[in-house]
N, CA, C and O atoms as a Tinker XYZ file with bonds, in Angstrom:
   468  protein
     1  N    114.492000   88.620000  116.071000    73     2
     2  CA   114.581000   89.987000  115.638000    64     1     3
     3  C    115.437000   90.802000  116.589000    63     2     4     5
     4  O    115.666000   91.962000  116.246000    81     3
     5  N    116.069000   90.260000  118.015000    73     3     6
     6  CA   116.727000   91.004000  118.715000    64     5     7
     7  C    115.529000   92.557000  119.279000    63     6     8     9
     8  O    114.311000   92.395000  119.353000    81     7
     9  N    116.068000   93.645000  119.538000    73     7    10
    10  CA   116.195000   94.738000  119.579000    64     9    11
    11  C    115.411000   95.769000  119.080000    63    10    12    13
    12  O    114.569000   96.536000  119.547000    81    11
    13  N    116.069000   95.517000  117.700000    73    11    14
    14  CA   115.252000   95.934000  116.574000    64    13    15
    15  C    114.188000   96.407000  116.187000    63    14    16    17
    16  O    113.167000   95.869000  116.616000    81    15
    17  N    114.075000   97.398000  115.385000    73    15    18
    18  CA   112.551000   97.650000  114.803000    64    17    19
    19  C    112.459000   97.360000  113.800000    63    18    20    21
    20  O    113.341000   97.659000  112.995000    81    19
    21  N    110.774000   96.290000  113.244000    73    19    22
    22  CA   110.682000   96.041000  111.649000    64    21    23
    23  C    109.774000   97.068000  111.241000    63    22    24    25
    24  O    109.061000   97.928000  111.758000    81    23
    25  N    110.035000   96.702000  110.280000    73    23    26
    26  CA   108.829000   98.019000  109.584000    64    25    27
    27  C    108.129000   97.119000  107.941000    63    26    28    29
    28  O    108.819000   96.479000  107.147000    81    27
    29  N    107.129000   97.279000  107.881000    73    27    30
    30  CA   106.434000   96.459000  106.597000    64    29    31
    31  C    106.235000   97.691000  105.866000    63    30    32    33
    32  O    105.456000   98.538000  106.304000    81    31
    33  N    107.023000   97.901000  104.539000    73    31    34
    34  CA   106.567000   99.097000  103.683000    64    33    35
    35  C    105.517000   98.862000  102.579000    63    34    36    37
    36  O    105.079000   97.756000  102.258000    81    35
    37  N    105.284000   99.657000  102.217000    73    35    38
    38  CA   104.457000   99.593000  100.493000    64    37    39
    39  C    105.148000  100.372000   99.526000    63    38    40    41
    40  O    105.657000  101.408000   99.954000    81    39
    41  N    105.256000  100.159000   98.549000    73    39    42
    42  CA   106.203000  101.318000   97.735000    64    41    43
    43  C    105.040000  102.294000   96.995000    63    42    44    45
    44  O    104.070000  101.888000   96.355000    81    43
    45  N    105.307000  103.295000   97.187000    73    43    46
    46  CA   104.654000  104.778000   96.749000    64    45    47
    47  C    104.716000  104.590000   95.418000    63    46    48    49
    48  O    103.517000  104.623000   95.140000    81    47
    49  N    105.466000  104.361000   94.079000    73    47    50
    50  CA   105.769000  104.523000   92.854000    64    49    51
    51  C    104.135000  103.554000   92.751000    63    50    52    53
    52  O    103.224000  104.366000   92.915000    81    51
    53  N    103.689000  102.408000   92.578000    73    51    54
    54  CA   102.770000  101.703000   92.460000    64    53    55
    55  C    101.314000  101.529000   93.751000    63    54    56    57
    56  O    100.222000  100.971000   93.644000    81    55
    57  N    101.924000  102.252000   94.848000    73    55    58
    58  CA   100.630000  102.279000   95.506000    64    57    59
    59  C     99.939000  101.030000   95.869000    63    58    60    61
    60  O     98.814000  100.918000   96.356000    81    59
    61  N    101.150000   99.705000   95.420000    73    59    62
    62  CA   100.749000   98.188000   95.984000    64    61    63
    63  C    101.587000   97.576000   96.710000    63    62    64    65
    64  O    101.687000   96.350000   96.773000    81    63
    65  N    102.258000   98.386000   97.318000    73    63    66
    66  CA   103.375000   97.667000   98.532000    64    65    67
    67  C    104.815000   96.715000   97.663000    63    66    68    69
    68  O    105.612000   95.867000   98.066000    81    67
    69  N    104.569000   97.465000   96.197000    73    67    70
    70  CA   105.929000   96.595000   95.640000    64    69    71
    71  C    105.541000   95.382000   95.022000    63    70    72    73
    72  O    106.356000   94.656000   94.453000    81    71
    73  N    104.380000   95.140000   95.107000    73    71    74
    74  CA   103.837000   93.814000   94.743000    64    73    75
    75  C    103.666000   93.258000   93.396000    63    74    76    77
    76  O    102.921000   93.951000   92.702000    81    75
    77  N    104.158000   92.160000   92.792000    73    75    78
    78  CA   103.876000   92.465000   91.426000    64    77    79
    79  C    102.234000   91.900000   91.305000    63    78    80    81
    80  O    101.657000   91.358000   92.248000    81    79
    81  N    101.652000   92.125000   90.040000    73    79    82
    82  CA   100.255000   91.690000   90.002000    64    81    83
    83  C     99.794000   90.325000   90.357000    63    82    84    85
    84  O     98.672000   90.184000   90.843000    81    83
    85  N    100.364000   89.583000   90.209000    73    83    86
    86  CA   100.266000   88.474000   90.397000    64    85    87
    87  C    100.010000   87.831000   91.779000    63    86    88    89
    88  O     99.436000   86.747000   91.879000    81    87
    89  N    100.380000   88.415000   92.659000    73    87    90
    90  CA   100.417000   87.903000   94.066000    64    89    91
    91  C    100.177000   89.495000   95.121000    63    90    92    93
    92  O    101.035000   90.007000   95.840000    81    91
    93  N     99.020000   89.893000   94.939000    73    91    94
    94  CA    98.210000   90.854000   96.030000    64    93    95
    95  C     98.401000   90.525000   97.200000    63    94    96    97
    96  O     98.224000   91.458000   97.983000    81    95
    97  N     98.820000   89.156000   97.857000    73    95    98
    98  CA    99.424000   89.178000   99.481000    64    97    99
    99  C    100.651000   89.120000   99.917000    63    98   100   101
   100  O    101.055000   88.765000  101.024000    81    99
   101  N    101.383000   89.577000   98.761000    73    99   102
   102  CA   103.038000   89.767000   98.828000    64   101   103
   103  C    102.888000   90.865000   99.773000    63   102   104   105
   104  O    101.991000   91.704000   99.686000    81   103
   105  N    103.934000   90.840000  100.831000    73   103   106
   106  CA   104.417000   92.153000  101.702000    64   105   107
   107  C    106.092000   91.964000  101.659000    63   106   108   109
   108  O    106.717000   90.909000  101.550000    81   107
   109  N    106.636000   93.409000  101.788000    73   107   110
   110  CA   107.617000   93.328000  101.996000    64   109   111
   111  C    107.918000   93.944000  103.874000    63   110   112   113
   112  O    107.385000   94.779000  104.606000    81   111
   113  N    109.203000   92.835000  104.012000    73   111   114
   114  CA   109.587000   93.445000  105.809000    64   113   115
   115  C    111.033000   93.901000  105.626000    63   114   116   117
   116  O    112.032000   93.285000  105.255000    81   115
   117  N    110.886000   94.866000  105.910000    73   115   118
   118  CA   112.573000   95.494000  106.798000    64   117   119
   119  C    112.749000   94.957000  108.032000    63   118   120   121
   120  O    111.825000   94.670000  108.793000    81   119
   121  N    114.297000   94.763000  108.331000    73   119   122
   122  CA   114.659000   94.646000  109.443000    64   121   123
   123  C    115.762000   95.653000  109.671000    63   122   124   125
   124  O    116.827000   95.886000  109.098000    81   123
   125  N    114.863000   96.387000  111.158000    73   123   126
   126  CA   115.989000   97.297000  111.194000    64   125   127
   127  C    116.554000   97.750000  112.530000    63   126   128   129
   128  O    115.855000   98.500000  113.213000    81   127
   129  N    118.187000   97.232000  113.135000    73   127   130
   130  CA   118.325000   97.196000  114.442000    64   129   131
   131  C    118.766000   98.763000  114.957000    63   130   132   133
   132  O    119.359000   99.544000  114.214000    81   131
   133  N    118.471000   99.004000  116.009000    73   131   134
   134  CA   118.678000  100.425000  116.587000    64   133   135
   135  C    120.037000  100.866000  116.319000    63   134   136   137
   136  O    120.996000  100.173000  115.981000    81   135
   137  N    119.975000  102.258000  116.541000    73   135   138
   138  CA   121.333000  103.194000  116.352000    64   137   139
   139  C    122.041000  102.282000  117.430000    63   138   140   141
   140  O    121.682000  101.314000  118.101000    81   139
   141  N    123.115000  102.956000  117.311000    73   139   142
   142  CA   124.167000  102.855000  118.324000    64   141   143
   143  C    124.096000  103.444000  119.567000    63   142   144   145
   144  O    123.964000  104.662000  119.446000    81   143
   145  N    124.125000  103.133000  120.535000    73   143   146
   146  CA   123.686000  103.260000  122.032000    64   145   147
   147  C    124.627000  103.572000  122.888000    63   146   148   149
   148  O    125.719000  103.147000  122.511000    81   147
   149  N    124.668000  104.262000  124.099000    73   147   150
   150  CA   125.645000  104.813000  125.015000    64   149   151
   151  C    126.198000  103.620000  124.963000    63   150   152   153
   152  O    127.242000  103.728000  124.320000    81   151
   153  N    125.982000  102.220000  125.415000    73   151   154
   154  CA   127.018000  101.277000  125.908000    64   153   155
   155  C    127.304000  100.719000  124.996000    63   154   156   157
   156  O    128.371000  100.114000  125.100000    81   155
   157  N    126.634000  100.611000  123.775000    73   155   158
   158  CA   127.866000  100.469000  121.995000    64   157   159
   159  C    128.950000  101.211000  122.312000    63   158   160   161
   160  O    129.961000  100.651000  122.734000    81   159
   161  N    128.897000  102.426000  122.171000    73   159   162
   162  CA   129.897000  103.047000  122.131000    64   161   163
   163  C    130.904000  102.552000  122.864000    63   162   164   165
   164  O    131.953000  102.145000  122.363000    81   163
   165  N    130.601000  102.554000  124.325000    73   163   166
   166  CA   131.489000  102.310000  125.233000    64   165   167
   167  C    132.065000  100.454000  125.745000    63   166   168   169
   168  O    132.517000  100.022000  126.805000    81   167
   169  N    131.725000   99.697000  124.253000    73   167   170
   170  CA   132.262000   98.631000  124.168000    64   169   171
   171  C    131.249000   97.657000  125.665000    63   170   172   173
   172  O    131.904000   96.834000  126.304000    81   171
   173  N    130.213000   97.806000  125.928000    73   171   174
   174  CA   129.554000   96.825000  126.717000    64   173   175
   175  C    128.287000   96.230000  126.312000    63   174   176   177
   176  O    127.395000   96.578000  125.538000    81   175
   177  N    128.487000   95.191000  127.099000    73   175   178
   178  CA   127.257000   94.418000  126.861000    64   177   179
   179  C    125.594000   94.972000  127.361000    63   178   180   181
   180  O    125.377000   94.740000  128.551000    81   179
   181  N    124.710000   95.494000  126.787000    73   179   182
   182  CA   123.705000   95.951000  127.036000    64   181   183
   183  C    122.806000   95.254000  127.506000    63   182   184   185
   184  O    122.207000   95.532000  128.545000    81   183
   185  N    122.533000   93.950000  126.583000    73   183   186
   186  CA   121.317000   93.345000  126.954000    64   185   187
   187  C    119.741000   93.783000  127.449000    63   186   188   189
   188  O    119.149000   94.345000  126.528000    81   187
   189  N    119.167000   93.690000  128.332000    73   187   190
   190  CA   118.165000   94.006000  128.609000    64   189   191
   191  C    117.912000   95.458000  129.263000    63   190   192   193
   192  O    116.865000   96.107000  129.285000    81   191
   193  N    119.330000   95.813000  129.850000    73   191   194
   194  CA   118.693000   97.020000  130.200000    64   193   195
   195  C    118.734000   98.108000  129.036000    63   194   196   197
   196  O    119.423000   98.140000  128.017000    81   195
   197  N    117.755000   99.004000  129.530000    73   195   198
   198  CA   117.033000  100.312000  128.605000    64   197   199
   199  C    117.781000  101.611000  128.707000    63   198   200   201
   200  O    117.519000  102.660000  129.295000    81   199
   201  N    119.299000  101.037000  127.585000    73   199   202
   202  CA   119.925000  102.503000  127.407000    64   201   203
   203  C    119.679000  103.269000  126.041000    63   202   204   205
   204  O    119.240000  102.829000  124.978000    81   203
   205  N    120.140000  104.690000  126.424000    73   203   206
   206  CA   119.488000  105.275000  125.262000    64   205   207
   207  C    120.479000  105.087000  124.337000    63   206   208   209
   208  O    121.496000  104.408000  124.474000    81   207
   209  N    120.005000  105.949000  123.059000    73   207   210
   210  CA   121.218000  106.385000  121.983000    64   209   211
   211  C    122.135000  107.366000  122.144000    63   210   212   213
   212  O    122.184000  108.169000  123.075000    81   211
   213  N    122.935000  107.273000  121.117000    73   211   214
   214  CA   123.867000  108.398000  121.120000    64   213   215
   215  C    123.618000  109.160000  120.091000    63   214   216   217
   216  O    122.934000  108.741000  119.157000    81   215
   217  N    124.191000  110.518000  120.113000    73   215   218
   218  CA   123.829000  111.426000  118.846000    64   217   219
   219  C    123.839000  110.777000  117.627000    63   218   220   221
   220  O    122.926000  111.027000  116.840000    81   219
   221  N    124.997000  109.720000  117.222000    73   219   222
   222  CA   125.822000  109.232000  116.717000    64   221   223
   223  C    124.276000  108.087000  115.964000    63   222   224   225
   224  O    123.848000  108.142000  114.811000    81   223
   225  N    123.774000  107.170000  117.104000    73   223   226
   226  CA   122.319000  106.505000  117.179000    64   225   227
   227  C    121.681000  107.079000  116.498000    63   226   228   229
   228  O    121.544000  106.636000  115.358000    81   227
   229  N    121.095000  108.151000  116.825000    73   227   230
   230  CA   119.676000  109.433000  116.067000    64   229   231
   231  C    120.419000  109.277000  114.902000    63   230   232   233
   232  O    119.863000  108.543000  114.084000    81   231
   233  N    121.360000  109.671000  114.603000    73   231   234
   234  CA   122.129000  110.224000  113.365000    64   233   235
   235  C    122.186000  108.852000  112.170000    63   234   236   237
   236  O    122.182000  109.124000  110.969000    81   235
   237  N    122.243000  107.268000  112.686000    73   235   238
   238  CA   121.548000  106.315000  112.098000    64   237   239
   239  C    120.590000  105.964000  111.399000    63   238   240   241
   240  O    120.408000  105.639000  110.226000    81   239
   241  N    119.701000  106.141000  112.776000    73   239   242
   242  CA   118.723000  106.347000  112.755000    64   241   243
   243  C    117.720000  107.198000  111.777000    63   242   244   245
   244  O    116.856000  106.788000  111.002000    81   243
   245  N    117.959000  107.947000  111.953000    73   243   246
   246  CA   117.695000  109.303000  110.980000    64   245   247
   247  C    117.666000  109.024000  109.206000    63   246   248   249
   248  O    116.836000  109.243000  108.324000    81   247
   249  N    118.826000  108.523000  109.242000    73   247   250
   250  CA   120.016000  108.104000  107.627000    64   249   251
   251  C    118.993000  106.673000  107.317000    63   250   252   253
   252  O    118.769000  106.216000  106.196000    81   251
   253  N    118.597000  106.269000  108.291000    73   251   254
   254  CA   117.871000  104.781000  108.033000    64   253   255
   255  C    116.334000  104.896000  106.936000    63   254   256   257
   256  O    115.924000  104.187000  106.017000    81   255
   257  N    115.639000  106.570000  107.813000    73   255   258
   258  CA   114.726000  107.091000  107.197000    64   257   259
   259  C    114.624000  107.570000  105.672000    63   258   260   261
   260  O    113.900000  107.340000  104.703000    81   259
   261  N    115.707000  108.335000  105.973000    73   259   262
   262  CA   116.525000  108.628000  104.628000    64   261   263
   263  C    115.977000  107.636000  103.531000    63   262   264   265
   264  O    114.917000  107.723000  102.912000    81   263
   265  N    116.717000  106.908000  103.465000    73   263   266
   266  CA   117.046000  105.012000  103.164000    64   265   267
   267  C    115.900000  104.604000  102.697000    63   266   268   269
   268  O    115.978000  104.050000  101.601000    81   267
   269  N    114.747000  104.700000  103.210000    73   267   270
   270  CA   113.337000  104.374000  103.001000    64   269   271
   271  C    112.933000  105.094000  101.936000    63   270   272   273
   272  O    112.738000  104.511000  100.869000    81   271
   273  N    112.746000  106.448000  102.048000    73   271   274
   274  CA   112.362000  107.810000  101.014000    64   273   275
   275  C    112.999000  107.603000   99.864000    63   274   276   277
   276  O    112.359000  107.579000   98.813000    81   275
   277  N    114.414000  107.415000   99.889000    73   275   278
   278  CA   115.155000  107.494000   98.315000    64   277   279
   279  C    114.738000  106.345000   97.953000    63   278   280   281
   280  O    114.400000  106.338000   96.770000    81   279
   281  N    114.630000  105.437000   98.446000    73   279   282
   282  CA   113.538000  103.983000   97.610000    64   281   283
   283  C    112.155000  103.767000   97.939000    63   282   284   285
   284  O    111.698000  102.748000   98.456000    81   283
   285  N    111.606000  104.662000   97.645000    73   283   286
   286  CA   110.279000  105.494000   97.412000    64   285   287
   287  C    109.477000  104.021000   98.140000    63   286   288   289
   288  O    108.742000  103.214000   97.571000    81   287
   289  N    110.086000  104.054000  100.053000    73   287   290
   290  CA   109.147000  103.182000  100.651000    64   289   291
   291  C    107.816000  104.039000  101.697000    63   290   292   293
   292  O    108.012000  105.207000  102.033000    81   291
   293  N    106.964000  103.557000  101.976000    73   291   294
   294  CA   106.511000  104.133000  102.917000    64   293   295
   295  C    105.753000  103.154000  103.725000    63   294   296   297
   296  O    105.010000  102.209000  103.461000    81   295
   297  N    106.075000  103.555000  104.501000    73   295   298
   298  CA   105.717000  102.371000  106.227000    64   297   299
   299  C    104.400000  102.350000  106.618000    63   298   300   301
   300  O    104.061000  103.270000  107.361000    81   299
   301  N    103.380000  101.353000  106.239000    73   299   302
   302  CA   101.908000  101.249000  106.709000    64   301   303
   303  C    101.951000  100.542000  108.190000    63   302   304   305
   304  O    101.003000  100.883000  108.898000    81   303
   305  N    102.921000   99.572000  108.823000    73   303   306
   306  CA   102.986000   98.774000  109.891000    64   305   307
   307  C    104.384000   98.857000  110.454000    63   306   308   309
   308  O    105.282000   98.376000  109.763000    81   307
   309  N    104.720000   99.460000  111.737000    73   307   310
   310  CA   105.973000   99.401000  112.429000    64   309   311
   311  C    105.902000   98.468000  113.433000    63   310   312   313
   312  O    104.753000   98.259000  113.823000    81   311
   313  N    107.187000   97.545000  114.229000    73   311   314
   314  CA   107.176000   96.588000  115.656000    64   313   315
   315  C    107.961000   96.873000  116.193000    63   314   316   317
   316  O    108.980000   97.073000  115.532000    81   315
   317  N    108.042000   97.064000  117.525000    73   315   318
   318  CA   109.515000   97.479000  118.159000    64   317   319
   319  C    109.242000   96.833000  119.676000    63   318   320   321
   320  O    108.133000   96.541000  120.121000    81   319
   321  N    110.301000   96.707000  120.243000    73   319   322
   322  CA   110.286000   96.340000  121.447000    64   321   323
   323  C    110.115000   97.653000  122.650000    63   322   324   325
   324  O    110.199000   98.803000  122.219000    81   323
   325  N    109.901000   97.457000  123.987000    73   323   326
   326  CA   109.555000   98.139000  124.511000    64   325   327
   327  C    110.433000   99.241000  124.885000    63   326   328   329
   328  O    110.136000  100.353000  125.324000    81   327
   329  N    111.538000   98.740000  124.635000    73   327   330
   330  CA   113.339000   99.273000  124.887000    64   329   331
   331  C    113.516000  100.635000  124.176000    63   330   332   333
   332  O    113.426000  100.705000  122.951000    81   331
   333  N    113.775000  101.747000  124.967000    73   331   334
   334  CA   113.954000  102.730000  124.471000    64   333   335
   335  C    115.051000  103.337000  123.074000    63   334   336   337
   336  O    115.079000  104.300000  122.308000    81   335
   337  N    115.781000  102.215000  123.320000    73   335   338
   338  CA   116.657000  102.282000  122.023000    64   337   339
   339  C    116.169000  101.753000  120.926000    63   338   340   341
   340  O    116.897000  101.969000  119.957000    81   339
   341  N    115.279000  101.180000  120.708000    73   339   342
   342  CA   114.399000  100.738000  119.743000    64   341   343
   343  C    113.177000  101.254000  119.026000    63   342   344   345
   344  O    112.747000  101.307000  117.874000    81   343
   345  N    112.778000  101.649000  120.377000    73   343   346
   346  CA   111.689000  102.734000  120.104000    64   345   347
   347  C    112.212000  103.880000  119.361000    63   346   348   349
   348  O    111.916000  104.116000  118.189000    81   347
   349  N    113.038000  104.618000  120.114000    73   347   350
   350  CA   113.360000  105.641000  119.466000    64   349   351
   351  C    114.191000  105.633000  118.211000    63   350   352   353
   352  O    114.317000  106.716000  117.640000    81   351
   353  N    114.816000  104.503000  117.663000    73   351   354
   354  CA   115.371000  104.126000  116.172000    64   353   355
   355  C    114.144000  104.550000  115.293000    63   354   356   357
   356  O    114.080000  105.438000  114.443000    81   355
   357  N    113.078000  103.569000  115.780000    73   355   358
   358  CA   111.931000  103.340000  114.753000    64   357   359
   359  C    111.156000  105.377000  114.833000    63   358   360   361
   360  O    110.776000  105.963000  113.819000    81   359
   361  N    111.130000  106.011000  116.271000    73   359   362
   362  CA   110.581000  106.787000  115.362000    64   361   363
   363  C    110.872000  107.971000  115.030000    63   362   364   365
   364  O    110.039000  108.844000  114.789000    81   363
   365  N    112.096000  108.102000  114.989000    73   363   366
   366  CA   113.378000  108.834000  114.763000    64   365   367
   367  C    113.645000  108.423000  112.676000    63   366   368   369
   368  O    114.195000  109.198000  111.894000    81   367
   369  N    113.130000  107.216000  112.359000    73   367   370
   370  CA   113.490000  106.984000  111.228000    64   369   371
   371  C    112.311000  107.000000  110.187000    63   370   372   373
   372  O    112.415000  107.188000  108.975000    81   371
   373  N    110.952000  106.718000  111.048000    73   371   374
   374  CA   109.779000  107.170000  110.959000    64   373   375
   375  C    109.725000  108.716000  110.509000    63   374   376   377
   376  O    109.476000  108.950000  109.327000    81   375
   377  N    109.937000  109.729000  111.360000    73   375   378
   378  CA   109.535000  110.921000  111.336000    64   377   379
   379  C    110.328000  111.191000  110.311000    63   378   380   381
   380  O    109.744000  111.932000  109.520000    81   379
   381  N    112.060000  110.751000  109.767000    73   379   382
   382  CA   112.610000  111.215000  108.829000    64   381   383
   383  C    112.641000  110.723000  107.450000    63   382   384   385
   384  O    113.197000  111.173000  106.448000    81   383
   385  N    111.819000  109.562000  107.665000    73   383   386
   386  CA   111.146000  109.621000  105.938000    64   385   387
   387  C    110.033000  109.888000  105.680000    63   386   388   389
   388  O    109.801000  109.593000  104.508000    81   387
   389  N    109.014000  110.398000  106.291000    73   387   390
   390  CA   108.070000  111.353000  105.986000    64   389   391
   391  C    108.142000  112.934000  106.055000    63   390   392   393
   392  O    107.460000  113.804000  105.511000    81   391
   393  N    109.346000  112.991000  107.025000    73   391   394
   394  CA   109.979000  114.249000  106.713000    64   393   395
   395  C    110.330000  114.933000  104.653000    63   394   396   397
   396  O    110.192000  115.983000  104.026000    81   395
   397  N    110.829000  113.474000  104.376000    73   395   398
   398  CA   111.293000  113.458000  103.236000    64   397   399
   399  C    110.376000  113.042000  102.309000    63   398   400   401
   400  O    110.982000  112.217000  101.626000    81   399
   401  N    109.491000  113.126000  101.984000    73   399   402
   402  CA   108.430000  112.447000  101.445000    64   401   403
   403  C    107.171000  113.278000  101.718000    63   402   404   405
   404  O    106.054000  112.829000  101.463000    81   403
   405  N    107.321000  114.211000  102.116000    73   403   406
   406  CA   106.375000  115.555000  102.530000    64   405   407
   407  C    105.143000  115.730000  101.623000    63   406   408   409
   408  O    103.994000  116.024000  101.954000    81   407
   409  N    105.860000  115.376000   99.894000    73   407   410
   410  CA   104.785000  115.385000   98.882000    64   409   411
   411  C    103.838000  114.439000   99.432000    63   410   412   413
   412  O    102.683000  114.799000   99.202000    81   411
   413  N    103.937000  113.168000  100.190000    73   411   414
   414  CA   103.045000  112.393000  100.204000    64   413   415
   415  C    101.899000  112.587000  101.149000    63   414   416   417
   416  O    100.907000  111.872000  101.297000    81   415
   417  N    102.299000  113.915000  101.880000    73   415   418
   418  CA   101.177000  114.258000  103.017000    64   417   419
   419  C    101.198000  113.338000  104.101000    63   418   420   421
   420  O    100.248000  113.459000  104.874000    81   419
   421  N    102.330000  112.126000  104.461000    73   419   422
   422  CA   101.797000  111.343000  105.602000    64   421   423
   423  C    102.543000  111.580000  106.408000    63   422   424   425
   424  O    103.660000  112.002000  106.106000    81   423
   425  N    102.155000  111.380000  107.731000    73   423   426
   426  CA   102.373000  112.031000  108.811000    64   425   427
   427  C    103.394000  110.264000  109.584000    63   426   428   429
   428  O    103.277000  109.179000  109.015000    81   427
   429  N    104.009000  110.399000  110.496000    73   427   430
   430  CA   104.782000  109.354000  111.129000    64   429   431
   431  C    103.727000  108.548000  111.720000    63   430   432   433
   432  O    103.509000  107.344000  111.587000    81   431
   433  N    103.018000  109.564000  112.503000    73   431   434
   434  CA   101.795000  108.903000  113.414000    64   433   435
   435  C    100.616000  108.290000  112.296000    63   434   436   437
   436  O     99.654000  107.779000  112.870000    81   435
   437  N    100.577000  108.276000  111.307000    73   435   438
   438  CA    99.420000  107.578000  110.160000    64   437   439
   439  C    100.207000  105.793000  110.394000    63   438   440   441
   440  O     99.579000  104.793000  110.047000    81   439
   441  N    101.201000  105.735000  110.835000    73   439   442
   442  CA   102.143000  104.251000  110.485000    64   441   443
   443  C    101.473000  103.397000  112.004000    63   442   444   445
   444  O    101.739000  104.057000  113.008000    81   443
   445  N    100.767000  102.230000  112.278000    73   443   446
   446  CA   100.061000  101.653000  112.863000    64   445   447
   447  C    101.318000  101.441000  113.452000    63   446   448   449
   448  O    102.190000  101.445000  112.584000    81   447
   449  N    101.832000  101.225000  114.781000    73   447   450
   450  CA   103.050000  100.758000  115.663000    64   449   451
   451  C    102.531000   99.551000  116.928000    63   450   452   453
   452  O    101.438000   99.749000  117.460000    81   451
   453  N    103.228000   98.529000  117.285000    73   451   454
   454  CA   102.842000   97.766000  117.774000    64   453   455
   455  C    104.142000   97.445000  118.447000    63   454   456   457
   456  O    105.074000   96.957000  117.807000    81   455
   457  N    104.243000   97.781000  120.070000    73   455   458
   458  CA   105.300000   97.600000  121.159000    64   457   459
   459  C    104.839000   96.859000  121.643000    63   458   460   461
   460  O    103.726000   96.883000  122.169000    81   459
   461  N    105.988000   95.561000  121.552000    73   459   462
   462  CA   106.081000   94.768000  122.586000    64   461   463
   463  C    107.346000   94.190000  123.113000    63   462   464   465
   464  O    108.348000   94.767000  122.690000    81   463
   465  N    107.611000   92.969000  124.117000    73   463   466
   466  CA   108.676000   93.004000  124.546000    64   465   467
   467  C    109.085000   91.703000  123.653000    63   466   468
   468  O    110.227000   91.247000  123.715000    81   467
């Protein structure tokens, strides 16, 4: 998974995670790798160390949330690594599809998150 934050949605239109009837332990996973980062930008190799994003990142980030809402997903389980560029993808994209999805009353912090390295 690299980097990345996944996120396991359910889809809102059916209230069964997308599932068709037939198979109640169907889940669906996103995979979704962080914005773009000071040393993206600047053409280097990052690796392990913990750089942040760039406006440019949030602004991904953000659009990623987006992304979720117009396909009426909503996030019961998030994973991210401990890495601040990851973290902050997931809840940067978090907060902006419940931003967008406001009818649904759920809050970013209702989404169970689980950091590790």
């Amino acid at each position: 998974m690299g980097y990345g934050a996944a996120v396991a949605p359910r889809d809102v239109a059916s209230n069964r995670g997308g599932h068709d009837d037939d198979d109640d332990d169907a889940v669906t996973l996103i995979l979704l790798r962080h914005g773009e980062s000071e040393w993206n930008k600047a053409k280097r190799f990052t690796g392990w160390l913990d750089i942040r994003l760039t406006d440019f990142g949030e602004e991904q980030a953000r659009y990623a949330g987006r992304l979720l809402s117009e396909n009426r997903l909503v996030v019961d389980e998030a994973f991210t690594s401990l890495l601040c560029r990851a973290s902050q993808t997931m809840e940067l994209a978090l907060e902006e599809s419940a931003a967008c999805q406001d009818q649904l009353q759920r809050q970013a912090g209702d989404v169970a998150v689980t950091r590790s390295w």
